[in-house]
C-alpha positions as CSV (number, residue, x, y, z in Angstrom):
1,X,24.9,3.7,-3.1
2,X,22.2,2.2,-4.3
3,X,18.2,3.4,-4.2
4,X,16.1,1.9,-1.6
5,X,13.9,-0.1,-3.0
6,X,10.0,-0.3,-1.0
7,X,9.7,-3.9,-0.2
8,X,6.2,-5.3,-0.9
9,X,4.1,-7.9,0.5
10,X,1.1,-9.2,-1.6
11,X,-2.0,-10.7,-0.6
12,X,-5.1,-12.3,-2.3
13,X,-6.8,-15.6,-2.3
14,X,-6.3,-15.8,-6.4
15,X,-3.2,-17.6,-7.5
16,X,-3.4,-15.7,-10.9
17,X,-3.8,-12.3,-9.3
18,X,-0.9,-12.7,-7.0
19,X,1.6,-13.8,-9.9
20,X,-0.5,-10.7,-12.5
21,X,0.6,-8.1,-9.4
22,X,4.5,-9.9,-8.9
23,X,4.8,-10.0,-12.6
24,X,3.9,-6.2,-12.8
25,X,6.1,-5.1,-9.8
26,X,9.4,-7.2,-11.5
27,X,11.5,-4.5,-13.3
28,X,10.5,-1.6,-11.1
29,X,11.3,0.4,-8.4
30,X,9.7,-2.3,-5.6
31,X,11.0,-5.5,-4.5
32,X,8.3,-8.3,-3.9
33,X,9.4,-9.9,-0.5
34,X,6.2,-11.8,0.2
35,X,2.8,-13.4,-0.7
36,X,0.0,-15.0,1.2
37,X,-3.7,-16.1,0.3
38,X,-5.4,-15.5,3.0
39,X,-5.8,-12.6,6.3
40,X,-4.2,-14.8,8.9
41,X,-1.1,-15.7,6.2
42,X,-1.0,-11.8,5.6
43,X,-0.6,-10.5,9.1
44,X,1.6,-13.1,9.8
45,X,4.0,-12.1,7.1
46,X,3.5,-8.6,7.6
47,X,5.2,-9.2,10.9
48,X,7.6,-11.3,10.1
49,X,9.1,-9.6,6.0
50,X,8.2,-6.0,7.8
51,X,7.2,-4.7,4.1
52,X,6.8,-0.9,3.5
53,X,3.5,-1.5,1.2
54,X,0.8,-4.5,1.6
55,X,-1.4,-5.0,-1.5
56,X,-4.6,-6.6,0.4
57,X,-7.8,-8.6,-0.9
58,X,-10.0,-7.5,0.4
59,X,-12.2,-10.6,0.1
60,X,-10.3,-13.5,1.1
61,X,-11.1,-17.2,3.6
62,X,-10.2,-17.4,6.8
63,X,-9.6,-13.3,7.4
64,X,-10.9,-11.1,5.2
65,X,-9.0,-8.0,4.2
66,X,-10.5,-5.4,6.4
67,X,-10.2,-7.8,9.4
68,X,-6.4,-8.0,8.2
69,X,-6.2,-4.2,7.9
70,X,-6.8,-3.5,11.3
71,X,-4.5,-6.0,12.1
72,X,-1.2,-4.7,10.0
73,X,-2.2,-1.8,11.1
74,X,-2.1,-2.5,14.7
75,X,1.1,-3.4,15.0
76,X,3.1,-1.6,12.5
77,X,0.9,1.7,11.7
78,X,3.9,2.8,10.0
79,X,2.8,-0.1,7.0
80,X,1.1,1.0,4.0
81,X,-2.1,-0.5,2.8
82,X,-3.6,-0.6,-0.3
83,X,-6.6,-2.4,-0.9
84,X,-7.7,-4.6,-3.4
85,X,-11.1,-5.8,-4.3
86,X,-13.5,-6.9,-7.5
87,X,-16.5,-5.3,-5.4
88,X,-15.8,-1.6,-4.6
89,X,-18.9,-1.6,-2.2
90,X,-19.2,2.2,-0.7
91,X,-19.0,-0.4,2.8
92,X,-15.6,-1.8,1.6
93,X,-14.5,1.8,0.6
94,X,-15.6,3.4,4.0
95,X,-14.5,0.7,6.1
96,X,-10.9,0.6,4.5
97,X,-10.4,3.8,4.8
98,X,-11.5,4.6,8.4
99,X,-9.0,1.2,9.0
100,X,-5.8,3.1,7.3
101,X,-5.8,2.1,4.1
102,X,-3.7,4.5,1.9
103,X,-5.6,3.9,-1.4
104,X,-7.7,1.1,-3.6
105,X,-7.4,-0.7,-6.7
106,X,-10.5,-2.5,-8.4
107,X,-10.2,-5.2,-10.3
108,X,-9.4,-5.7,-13.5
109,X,-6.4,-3.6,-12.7
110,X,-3.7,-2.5,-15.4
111,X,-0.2,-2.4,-14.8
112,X,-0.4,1.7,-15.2
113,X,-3.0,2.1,-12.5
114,X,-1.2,0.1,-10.1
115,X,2.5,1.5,-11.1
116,X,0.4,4.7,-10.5
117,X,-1.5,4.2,-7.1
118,X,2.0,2.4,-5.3
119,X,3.8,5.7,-6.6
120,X,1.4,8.2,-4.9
121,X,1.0,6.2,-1.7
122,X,4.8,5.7,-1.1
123,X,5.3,9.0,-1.9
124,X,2.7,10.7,0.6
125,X,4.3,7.8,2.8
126,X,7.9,9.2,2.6
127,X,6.6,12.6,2.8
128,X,5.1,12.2,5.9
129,X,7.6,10.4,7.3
130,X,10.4,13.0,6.7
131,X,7.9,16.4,7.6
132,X,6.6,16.9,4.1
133,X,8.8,18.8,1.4
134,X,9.8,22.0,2.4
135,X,8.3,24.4,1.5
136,X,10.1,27.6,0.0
137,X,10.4,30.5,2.0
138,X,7.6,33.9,0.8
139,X,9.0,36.0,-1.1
140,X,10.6,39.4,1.1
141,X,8.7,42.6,1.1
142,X,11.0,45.6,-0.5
143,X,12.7,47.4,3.0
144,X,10.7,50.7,3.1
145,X,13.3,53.7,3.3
């Protein structure tokens, strides 16, 4: 049996930084089932691919990301956001958060932070999904005789 793979949606306006987040994602433990460029293309094709994790622009035409957010998260709260953005305004932070979003990444990203931030979120994802890991049981007191 083979290991489920999180399927991924990615969204931003940039060309570059769409193929720069694909290009990272190849090879690993995600499968890339989507792009758009803008908020109306993302919620669209959040409905339609149902992806587990949605890396969102947050600055994009048409929708912007937070607009999108609310969106995705609307209709499948289950989806996991992470934001994306060039501008980590204290606004864009706050607002994104208080939408759902699981996490952020700011521009210029590496390939280790974003490895790193998809790991944690689809981690607390599972883990709240299935209850949280058990945890183990306290150890026994001695009987008293």
């Amino acid at each position: 049996m083979s290991k489920y793979l999180p399927k991924i949606l990615i969204v931003d306006d940039n060309d570059l930084m769409r193929t720069l987040l694909r290009g990272m994602l190849r090879n690993e433990e995600y499968q890339v089932v989507g792009e758009a460029r803008n908020g109306l293309q993302a919620v669209e094709a959040a409905q339609r691919l149902t992806p587990d994790i949605v890396c969102l622009d947050v600055m994009m035409p048409e929708m912007d990301g937070l607009e999108a957010l609310q969106a995705i998260k609307q209709a499948r709260p289950e989806t996991v956001v992470v934001m994306i953005t060039g501008n980590p305004s204290v606004e864009n932070v706050q607002e994104s958060i208080q939408g759902g979003a699981a996490s952020f990444i700011v521009k210029p990203f590496n390939t280790a932070k974003v490895l790193d931030t998809l790991s944690k979120v689809w981690s607390a994802a599972a883990a709240s999904r299935t209850g949280g890991t058990p945890t183990p049981p306290a150890p026994q007191e001695p009987a008293a005789d």
